[in-house]
N, C-alpha and C positions, 0 to 999 in steps of 0.2 A: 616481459610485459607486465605493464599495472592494474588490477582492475581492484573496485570499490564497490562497494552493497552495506547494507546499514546491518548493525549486530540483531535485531531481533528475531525472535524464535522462528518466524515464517517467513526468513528470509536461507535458514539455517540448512536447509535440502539443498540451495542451489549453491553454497559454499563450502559445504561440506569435503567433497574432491579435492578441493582446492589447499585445505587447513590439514586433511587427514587421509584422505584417497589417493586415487593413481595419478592426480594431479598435482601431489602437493610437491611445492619447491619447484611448479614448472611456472608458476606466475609470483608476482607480490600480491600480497592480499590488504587491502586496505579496509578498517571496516571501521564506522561510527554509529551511534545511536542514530541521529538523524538522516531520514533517507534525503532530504534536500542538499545533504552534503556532500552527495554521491552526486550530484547533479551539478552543484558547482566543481569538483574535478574534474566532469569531462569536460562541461563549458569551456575550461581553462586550459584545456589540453594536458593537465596531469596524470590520466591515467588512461591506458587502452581502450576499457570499455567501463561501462558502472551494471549496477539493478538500482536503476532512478523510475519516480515517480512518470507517470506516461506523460503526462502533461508537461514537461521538460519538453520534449520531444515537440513540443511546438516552438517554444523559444529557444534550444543550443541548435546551431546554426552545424548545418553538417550532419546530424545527428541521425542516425540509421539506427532501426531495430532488429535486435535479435531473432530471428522467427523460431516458433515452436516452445519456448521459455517465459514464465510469467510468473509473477502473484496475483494471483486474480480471484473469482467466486463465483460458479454459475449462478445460486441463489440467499446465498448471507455468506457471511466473512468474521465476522465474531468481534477482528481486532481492528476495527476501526467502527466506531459507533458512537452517537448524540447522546448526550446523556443531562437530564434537565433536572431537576426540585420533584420529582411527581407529577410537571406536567405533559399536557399532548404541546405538541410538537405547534399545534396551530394558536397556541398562547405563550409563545414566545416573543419576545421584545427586543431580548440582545444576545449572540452569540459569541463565546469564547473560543477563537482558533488556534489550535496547537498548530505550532510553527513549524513543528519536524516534516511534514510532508506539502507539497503543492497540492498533487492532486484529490487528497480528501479535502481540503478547502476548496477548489473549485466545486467538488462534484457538492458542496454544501453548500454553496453559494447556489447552486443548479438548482437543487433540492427543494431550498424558499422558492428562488424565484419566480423559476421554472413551471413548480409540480403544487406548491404550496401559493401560489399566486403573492407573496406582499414581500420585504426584504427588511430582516432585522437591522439592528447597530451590532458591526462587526467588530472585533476585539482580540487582536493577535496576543498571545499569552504562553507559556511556557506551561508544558504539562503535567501540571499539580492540579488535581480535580478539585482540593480544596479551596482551594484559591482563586480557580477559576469560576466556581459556581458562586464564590462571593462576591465576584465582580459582575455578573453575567445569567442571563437565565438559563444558557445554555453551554455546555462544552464539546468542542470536538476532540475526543479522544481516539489515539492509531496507536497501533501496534503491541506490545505487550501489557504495558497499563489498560488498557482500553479490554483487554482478554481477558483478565480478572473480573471485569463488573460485566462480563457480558450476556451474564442464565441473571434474569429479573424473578422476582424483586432482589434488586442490591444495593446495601448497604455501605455507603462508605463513612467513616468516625461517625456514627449514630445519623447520621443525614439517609433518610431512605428515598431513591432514586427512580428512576426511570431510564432505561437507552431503550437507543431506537438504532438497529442495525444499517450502517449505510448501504453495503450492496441488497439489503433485502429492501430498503424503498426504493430502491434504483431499478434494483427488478420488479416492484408492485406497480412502480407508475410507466416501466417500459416493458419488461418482458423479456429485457436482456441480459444476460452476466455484465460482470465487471471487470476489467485490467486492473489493481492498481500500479505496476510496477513492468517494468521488462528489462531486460538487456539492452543495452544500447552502444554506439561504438561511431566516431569517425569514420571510420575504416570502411571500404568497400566490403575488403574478404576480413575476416580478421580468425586466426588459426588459434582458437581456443574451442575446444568443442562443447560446450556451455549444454548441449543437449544430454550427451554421456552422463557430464558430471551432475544435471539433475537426476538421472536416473542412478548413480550411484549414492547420491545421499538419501533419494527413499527407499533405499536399501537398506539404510543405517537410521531410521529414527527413533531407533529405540535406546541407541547411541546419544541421537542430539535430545530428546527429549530428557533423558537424563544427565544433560548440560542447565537445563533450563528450568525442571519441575521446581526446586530448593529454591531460585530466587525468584520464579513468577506464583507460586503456591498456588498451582494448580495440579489438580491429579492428572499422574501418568496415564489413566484411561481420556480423562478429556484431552489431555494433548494431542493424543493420539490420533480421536476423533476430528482434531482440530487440523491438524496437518494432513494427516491422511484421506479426509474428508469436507471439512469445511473449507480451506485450501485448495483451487485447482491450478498446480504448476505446468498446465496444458492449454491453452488455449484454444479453447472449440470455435464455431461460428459465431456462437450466440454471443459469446467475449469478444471478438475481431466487430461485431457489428455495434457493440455497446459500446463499444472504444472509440467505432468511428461517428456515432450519434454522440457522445458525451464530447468530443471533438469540435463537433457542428453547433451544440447549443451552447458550448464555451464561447465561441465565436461570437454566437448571437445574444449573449449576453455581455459580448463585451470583453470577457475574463481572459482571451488570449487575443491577437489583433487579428489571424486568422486563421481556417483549419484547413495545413498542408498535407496533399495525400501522402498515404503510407510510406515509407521508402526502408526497405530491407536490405539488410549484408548479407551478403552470399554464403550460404551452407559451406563449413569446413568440408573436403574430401573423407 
């Protein structure tokens, strides 16, 4: 069997098993930077299952969730966050979207629309902060770039910044955690136990952390906090309810055509 998940740090617990555990050499492992790439292999039926953005899960057609398995935040997330010139969020004019993930550009498009009442000029862009801030008043940055500038004030090449954490607006103006990502699979049953093998990589994060401190240059004490903590690879209520609310105003902005209920693969035995 094939599955897919993107290489970054916070994706690194639930593949962990898979690369180096009592899983390894029981599946192929496919892994890329971008989580939206995870998303077009399953659409395409190339691989078993993926860790795709949730918001896929409205458009690949078949598409069942893994239950009990996530990246998510009950109250901030670190590695996905808005990051502007020094200003607030409500003198913004145009926004730079990093293209690696779906669902942090919806839930950004949510965020103006929705919670900020007005809608900038949007701007799909590859993620270079540099670049993107000279094109734009604002950039969406995810995943491990986005983890670096994420303790304010921060500086990037002498430009001194501003983020703005995206599950922590999502939680100020709802009250709810975040999904960004899950398991997902064709497949009614699908015979990978995707639950174990998180539970065997936050066994070892001191293991993956010191895969990752050298080229994200961040201390092995924040990482730590970061995964162990700011990280929730479990899904509580308050995440299952924010998923399904973030689902519903997707809709109602338009952003997906509509929001289909939940639909789960069956727990492995």
């Amino acid at each position: 069997m094939r599955i897919s998940a993107s290489s970054y740090s916070n994706t690194a617990p639930l593949v962990w098993s898979f690369l180096y555990g009592r899983n390894r050499g029981k599946v192929e492992v496919i892994l890329d930077n971008a989580p939206s790439r995870s998303a077009e292999l399953l659409a395409q039926g190339r691989v078993d299952a993926a860790l795709v953005p949730v918001i896929a899960y409205q458009t690949i057609e078949n598409a069942r969730l893994v239950p009990d398995v996530c990246v998510g935040a009950k109250e901030r997330v670190r590695s996905v966050c808005l990051v502007t010139k020094g200003v607030d969020l409500a003198d913004v004019r145009s926004v730079s979207l990093d293209t690696s993930s779906q669902s942090s550009a919806v839930l950004t498009k949510i965020i103006f629309r929705e919670f900020l009442g007005f809608e900038p000029e949007w701007k799909n862009a590859e993620p270079n902060l540099n670049a993107m801030l000279s094109d734009a008043d604002c950039a969406l940055l995810i995943g491990d770039p986005a983890l670096v500038l994420s303790e304010p004030p921060a500086i990037a090449r002498g430009l001194t910044i501003r983020t703005f954490d995206l599950a922590a607006l999502w939680h100020d103006y709802t009250g709810f955690g975040f999904i960004f990502a899950m398991w997902m699979t064709s497949h009614e049953k699908i015979g990978i136990d995707f639950l174990s093998a998180r539970d065997e990589g936050l066994e070892h994060l001191d293991e993956i952390i010191a895969n990752y401190t050298t080229n994200i240059k961040v201390s092995s004490d924040e990482m730590m906090t970061y995964l162990s903590q700011d990280i929730s690879y479990s899904p509580d209520g308050s995440m299952m309810k924010g998923m399904e609310l973030f689902f519903e105003l997707a809709a109602k902005q338009s952003l997906i055509a509509e929001s289909k209920p939940l639909l789960m693969s069956e727990r492995p035995a």
